[in-house]
N, C-alpha and C positions, 0 to 999 in steps of 0.2 A: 299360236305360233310366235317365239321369238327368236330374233338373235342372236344366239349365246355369246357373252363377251362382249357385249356395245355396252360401253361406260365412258361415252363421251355427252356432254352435256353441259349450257350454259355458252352466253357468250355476250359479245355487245353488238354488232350488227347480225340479223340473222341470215343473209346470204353467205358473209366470213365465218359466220359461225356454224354455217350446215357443210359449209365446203371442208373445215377443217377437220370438222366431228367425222364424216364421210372418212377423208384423207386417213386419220388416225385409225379406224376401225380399221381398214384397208391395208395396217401396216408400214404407210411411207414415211418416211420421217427425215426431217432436214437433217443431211449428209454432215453440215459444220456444227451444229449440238448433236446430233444423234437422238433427238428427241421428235418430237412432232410438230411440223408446221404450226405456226403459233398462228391466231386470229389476223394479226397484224400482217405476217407474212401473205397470209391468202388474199387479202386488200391487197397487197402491194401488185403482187402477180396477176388480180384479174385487169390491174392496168389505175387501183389508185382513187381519189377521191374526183372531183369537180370544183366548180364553182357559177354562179348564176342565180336565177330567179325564176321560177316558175312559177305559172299563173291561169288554172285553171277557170273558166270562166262557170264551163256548165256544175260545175259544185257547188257555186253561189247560188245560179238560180235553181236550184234545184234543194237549195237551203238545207245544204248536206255540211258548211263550212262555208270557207273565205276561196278554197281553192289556191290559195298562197303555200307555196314551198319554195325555200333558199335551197339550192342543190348543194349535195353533201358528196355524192359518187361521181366519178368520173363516165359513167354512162349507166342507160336503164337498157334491159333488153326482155323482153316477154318469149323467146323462143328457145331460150337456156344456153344463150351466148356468152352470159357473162360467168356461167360458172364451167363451161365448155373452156374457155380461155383460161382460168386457171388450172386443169387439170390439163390440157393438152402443153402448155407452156410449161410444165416440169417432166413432157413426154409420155403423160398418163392419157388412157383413152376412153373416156366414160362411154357408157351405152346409155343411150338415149330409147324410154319404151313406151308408148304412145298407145292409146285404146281405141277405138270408136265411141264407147258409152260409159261412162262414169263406172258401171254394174261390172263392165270388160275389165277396162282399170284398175279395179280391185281385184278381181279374181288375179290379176297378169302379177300385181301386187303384190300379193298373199302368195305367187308360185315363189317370186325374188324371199321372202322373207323365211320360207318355210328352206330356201335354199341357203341360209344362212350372210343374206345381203343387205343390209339396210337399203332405202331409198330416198334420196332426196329428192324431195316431192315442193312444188312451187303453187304457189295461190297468193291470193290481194287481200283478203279480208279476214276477220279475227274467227276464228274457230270458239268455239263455247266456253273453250273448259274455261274457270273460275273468273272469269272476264277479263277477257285479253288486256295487257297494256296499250294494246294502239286499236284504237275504235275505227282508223279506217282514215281519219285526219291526218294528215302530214302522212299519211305513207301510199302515193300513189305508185311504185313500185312496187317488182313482186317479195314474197318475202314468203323466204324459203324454212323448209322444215325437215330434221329427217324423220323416218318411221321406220321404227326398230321391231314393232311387235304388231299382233293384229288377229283378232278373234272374232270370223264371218259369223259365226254362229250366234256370238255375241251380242254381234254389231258394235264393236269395239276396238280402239286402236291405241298405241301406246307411239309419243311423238318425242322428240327433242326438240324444243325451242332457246330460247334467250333464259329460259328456265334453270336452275341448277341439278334438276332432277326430271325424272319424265313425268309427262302430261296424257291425262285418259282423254280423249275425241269418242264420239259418237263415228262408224263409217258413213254413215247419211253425212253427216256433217261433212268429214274429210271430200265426200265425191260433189260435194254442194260446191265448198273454196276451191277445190279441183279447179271446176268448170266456169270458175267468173272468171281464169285468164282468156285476155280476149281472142289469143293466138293458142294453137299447139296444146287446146287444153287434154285435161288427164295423162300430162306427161310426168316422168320422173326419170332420176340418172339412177346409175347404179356405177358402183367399180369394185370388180375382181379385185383376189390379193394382189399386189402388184409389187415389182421393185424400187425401192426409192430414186431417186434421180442422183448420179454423180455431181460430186463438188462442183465443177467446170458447169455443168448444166445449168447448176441450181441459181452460182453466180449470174449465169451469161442471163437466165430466168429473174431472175430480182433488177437487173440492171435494164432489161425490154420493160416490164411492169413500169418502173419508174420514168422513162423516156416514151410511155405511150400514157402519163399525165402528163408531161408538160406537151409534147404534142399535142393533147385533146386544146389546150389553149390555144398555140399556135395555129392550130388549123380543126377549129369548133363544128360540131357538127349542126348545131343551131345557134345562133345570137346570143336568143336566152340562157342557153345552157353553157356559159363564158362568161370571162369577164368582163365581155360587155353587157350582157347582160345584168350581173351585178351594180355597175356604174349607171344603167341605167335606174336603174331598183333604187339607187341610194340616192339618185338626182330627179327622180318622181313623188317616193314614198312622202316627205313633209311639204309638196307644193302645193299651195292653196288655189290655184290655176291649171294647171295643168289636165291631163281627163282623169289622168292615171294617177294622181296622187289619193291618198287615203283616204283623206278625208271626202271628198267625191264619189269615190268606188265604193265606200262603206262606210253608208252616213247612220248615224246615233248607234244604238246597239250591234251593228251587223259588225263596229267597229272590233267590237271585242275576238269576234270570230278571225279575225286576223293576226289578230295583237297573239292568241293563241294558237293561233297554228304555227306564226313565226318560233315563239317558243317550246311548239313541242316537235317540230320540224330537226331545232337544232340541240334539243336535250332529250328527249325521251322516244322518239320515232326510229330506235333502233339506229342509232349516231353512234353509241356510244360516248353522249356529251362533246361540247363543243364542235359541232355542224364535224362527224368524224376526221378531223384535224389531229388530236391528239393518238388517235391509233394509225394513222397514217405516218407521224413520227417515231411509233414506235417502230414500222416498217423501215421508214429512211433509216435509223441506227443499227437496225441490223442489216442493211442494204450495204449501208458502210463499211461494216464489220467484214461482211460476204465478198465485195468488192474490193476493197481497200481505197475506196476513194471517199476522203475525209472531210471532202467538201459537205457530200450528203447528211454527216453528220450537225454542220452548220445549218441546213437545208429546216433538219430534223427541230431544231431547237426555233426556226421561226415560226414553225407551223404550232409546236406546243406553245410561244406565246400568241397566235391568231387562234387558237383554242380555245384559251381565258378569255379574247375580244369577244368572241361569239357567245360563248356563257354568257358575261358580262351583256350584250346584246340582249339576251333572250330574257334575261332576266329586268332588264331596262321595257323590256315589252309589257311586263307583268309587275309591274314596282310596287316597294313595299310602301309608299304614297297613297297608294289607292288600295285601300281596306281589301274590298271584295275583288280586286285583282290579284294581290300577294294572296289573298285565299285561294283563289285560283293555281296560281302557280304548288303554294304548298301538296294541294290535292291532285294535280298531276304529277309531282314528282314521287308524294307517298305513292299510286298507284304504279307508277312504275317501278318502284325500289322494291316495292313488297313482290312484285310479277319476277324479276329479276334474281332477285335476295331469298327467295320463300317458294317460288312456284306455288303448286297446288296448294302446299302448308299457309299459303298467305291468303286462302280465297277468302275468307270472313275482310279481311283490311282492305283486300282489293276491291270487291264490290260495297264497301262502305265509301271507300275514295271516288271509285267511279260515280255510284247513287248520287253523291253529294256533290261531285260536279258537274255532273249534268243538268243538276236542279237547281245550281248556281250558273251554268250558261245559260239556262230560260230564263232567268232575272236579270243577268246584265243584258242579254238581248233583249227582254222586253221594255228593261229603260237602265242607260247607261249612264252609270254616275261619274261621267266626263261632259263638262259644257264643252262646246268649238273652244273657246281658247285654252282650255287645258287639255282639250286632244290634241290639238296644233302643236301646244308646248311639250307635250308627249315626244308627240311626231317628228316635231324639229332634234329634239335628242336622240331620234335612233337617226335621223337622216346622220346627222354628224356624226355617228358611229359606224353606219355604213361607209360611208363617203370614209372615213381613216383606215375602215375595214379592205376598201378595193387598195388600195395605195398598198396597205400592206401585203393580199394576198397579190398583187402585181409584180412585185417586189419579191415574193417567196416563191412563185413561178418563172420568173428570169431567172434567180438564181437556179433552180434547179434543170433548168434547160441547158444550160452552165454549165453544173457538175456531171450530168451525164451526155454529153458532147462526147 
């Protein structure tokens, strides 16, 4: 059974990009191009990016990573809040459809698809097909997918991810990732044809999205997840004292485990590059456009230069100084470009990228060719790029508190 007509696919965050693909099939389309809610758009409206540091402990010990993530979204929600608040903030009313057993699930599944529905179906961890871009590191949110097609008899499912094309899943598989959300598992949305939302909506709609990020600042829902929590992050990470500085939390090799999550946290974890800043601007300019307030458009332009900062960051994690770190980095970014740029067509380069860097983290974690003084000096240059980093995302959240006042 499939869809007839789902030719939506591809994106750079996969929650923006299952919300939009959904949207599109669905017929809505922004009232001021008469085209389709663009990726950018659908971040704006679920409320926007974040800022902060998170810090998983039981990941470490459980020597799964560092448990380090720099927050990129403006909130996480495991119960389908966050793609609930995009679709109800342009007046759409998704259904939400829930199973008892993985087995239920599917069958309820397979009724939505054979009715000509896709679904946007949510899970935490990488599905089989050709070796997912993200192994599970830097992306402790869920991360959504939709399914267009799906053969019980098979045991076969056809999905859209971050992909350009679709992707074959095993159903065992799909009802496996189902069930590790820890809340509400074997859920998925679905939405009728629906009407697009009028001009006035769409505006008064991009204008809440944008004024519940700077909110999330002003009134944080945890420390961490803020920028204080950032300020914190940037005035621990290179202290050779402290409990929580790096070199402490993760001494000889485990250091790398860090150094790497920081960077694929803010490049390749479904960001869309630069800790998602740069599609976030996209959003402000056309928020601008939709509203007419031109400030957003200034708004727009600091966050694409705190974009490059965070690049720059990520890449300072992984420097081209140190041999078998710039290896490192190369080898996440090839796998992620080939997952992205190729889908399925890229599975030979993906599991070469991946193979080769997994067998390159066993080597720098079993001996890390960083002495303490040249991790410190490491260290000390992302502190000082963090620390530039708070001043400036402080600075780009006043102002935009500002323009939509």
């Amino acid at each position: 059974m499939t869809v007839d007509g789902f030719a939506s696919f591809g994106g750079r965050h996969p929650d923006a990009a299952a919300a939009r693909n959904l949207l599109a099939h669905a017929g809505v389309v922004n009232p001021f191009t008469k085209r389709a809610f663009t990726e950018a758009a659908v971040l704006g409206l679920s409320g926007g990016i974040g800022c902060g540091y998170a810090n998983c402990p039981s990941i470490f010990r459980h020597g799964n990573g560092s448990g380090v993530q720099p927050v990129a979204r403006g909130w996480f929600s495991w119960d389908g809040g966050w793609h609930r608040t995009v679709f109800e903030r342009i007046g759409l009313k998704p259904r939400a459809v829930e199973a008892s057993s993985p087995q239920a699930g599917t069958r309820k599944l397979a009724d939505e698809i054979a009715a000509g529905r896709p679904a946007l179906v949510q899970w935490v961890r990488g599905l089989e097909y050709t070796g997912h871009a993200i192994d599970g590191a830097g992306c402790g949110s869920v991360w959504a997918i939709v399914v267009h097609a799906i053969d019980v008899e098979r045991g076969t499912a056809e999905v859209a991810d971050l992909a350009p094309s679709s992707l074959e899943v095993t159903v065992e598989s799909l009802e496996t990732a189902r069930g590790t959300v820890c809340t509400h598992r074997n859920r998925y949305f679905v939405l009728d044809r629906a009407p697009s939302p009028a001009a006035a909506t769409t505006a008064r709609s991009f204008l809440a999205g944008a004024r519940q990020c700077a909110e999330g600042q002003a009134r944080p829902r945890m420390k961490s997840y803020s920028l204080a929590g950032l300020e914190q992050w940037a005035q621990s990470i290179d202290s050779p004292r402290l409990k929580d500085g790096w070199l402490q939390v993760f001494p000889g090799g485990k250091l790398f485990w860090a150094l790497h999550d920081l960077f694929e946290s803010v490049e390749t974890a479904g960001t869309g590059g630069g800790l998602m800043r740069p599609l976030w601007a996209e959003f402000l300019e056309e928020a601008a456009e939709v509203t007419k307030r031109a400030a957003l458009r200034a708004c727009a332009k600091s966050w694409r230069e705190l974009g490059e900062q965070w690049t720059a960051l990520a890449e300072a994690a992984l420097p081209d100084a140190v041999k078998p770190f710039r290896k490192a980095r190369e080898l996440l970014r090839r796998w992620h470009d080939a997952f992205v740029r190729e889908g399925a067509k890229g599975r030979g380069r993906i599991e070469k990228a991946r193979d080769e860097f997994h067998a390159l983290r066993r080597e720098l974690t079993a001996s890390s060719p960083l002495g303490r003084s040249d991790a410190q000096a490491l260290l000390d240059d992302l502190g000082r790029r963090l620390r530039e980093l708070h001043r400036g995302e402080k600075a780009a959240f006043d102002a935009l508190a500002a323009a939509v006042r």
